[in-house]
N, C-alpha and C positions, 0 to 999 in steps of 0.2 A: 871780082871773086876768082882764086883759083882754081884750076883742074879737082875735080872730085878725084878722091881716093878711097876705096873700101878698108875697113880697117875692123880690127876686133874689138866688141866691146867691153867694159873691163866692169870691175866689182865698183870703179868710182867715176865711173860714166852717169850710172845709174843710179839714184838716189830717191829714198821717199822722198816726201813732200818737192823735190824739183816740178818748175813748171815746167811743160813740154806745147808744143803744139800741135792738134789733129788737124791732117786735109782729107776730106772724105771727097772719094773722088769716081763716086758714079751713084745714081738713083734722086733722089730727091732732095735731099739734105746736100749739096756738096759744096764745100766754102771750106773756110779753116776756122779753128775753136779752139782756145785757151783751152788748156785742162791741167790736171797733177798728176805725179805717178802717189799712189795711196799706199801701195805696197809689192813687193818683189820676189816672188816665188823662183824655184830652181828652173822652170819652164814658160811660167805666166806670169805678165803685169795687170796688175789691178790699176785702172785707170780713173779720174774723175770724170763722169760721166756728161758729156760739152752741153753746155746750155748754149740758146736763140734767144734773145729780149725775155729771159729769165724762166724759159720754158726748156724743159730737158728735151735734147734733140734726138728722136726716138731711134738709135741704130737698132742693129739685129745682129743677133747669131749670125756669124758668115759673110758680112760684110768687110770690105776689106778698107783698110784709111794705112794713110801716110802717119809716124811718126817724129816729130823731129823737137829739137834743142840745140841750146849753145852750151860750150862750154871749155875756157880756157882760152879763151882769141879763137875758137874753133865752132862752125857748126857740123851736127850729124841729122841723120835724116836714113831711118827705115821703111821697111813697109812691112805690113803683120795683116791680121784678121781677129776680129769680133770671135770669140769663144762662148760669153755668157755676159748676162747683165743683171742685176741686183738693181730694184728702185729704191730696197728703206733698208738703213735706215737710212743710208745716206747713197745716192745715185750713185754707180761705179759700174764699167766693163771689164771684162778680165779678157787680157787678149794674147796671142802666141808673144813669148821672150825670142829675141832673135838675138842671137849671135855676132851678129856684123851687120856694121850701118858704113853709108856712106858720111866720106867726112870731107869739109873745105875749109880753110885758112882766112879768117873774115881779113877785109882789110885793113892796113890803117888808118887812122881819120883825121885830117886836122881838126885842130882843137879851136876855137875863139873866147876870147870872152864877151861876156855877154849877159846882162842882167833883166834877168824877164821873172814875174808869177808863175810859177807853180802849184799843182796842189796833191798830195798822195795819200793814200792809207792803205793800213798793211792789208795785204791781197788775201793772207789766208782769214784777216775778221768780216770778208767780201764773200769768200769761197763758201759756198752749200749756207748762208745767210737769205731766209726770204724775205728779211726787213734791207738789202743790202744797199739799198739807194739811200737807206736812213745812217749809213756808217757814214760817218761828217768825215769830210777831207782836213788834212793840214797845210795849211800856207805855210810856201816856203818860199825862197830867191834863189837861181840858177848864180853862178860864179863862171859858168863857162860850157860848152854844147859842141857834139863833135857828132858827127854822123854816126857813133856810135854808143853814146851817153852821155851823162850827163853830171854837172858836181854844181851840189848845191846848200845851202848852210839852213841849220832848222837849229832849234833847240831840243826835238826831240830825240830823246834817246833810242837809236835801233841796234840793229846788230846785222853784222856784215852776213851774207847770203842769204837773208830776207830777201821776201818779192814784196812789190809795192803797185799798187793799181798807182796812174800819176797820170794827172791832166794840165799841159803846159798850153798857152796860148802865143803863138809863134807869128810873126810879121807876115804881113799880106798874105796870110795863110788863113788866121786861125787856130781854133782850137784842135788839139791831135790828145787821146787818150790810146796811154799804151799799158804794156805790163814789162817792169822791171829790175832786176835783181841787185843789191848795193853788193859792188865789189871789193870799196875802201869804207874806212869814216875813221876820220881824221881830227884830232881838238882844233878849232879854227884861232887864228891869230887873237892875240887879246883887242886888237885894235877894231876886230868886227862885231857887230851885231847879234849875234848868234852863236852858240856854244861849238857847233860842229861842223865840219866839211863833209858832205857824203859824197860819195862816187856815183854812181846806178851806171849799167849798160842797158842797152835795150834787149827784149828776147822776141826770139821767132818775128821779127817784122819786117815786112814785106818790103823788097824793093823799092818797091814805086813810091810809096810813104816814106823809105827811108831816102830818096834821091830829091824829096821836098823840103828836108831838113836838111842834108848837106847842102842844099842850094840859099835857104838860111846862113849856114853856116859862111857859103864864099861871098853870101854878098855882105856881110858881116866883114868879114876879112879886106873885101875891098872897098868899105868904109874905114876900116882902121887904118889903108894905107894912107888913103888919099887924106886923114889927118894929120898923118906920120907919124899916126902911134905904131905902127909895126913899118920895119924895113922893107 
C-alpha cells in the first residue's frame, strides 16, 4: 500500500446504496461492520445501521467510528461522529458529512487462473432481511483470483456496481465469506458453460485475510510453473 494522501471528497465519491465499512474504535462494540450509505444530506450521512450475528449493534449519539470504502483502484477512509439514530422502520445513524477523507492507491495483484465453487447473492435482498440466512446462494465457478477479485461465469443475469454477499472455499484455507462489488460482466465465450463472465473486487477487507488469498494465489502460480503452463 502507498503513502496516504488527504484529498477532497467529491459528489461521486459518495453514493446511496454504496457499501462502506464501519470501525468503531473505543467502548464496547469495537470491530469493523459492513454497512450502506441510505442517504446524503448537505451536511449528514444517513448510514445502515451495523449488525453483530444479526443483532443491531447499539451505538449512540456522540460516538465516534472510522468510515471507509473503495473506489476506483483507490481506498478512502474518514472519521466522523454518531449525530442520531432511527430503529424503524428500518435501523439507520445519521452521522457528521466530512469534507476530506484520507485516500491510498490499492495495489496491483497478480491474477491466476483457477477453477474453484463459489456461491453469492445480491447483498442488498440480505441487507435489513430477518429471514436473511433463508436468501439461497447461487453456485457459480471462479475463471481466475487475484489478491484483489475475482471473475467468475454464472448464468445469472446482474448488473455491474451490484454488491454481492459471496462465499468461495479456497485450498488449505477454507472457507472466506466476503462482501463484493462486480466491476465488469462480460458475455462468456460460446465454448463455456455459462452465459457470462463477471469481474467482482473485494470491499473494505482486511489485510491479514487478504495476505491468505494472495498466498493462494502465488502458490497457484508456482504450480502453474513447475507444469510450464506459465513462463
Amino acid at each position: 500500500m502507498t503513502a496516504k494522501e488527504r484529498v477532497r471528497l467529491t459528489a461521486e465519491d459518495l453514493k446511496v446504496n454504496q457499501l462502506v465499512e464501519i470501525e468503531v474504535v473505543e467502548g464496547s462494540f469495537t470491530g469493523h461492520y459492513p454497512s450502506r450509505i441510505e442517504e446524503i444530506g448537505e451536511d449528514t450521512l444517513t448510514l445502515a445501521m451495523p449488525l453483530r450475528k444479526g443483532e443491531i449493534v447499539p451505538l449512540r449519539p456522540g460516538d465516534r467510528i472510522k468510515v471507509s470504502f473503495t473506489r476506483d483502484e483507490a481506498g478512502y477512509l474518514f472519521h466522523t461522529r454518531i449525530l442520531s439514530r432511527v430503529r424503524t422502520p428500518l435501523p439507520i445513524m445519521i452521522v457528521e458529512k466530512r469534507e476530506e477523507a484520507e485516500r491510498w492507491q490499492r495495489r496491483s495483484w497478480v491474477r491466476v487462473e483457477i477453477t474453484l465453487p463459489i456461491h453469492f447473492r445480491p447483498w442488498k435482498a440480505v441487507r435489513g432481511n430477518d429471514e436473511a440466512e433463508e436468501v439461497p446462494y447461487i453456485e457459480a465457478e471462479t475463471i481466475d483470483l487475484s489478491g484483489g477479485g475475482i471473475l467468475f461465469t454464472t448464468n445469472e443475469k446482474l448488473q455491474e456496481g451490484d454488491y454481492l454477499d459471496l462465499l468461495i472455499d479456497l485450498p488449505e484455507i477454507g472457507p472466506f465469506k466476503m462482501k463484493v462489488r462486480i466491476s465488469r460482466i462480460q458475455p462468456a465465450p460460446p465454448t463455456a458453460k455459462k452465459s457470462y463472465m463477471v469481474g467482482v473486487e473485494f470491499l473494505n477487507m482486511r489485510e491479514a485475510k487478504r495476505d491468505r488469498i494472495v498466498k493462494v494465489v502465488f502458490d497457484r502460480q508456482r504450480e502453474l510453473i513447475q507444469r510450464g503452463v506459465l513462463g
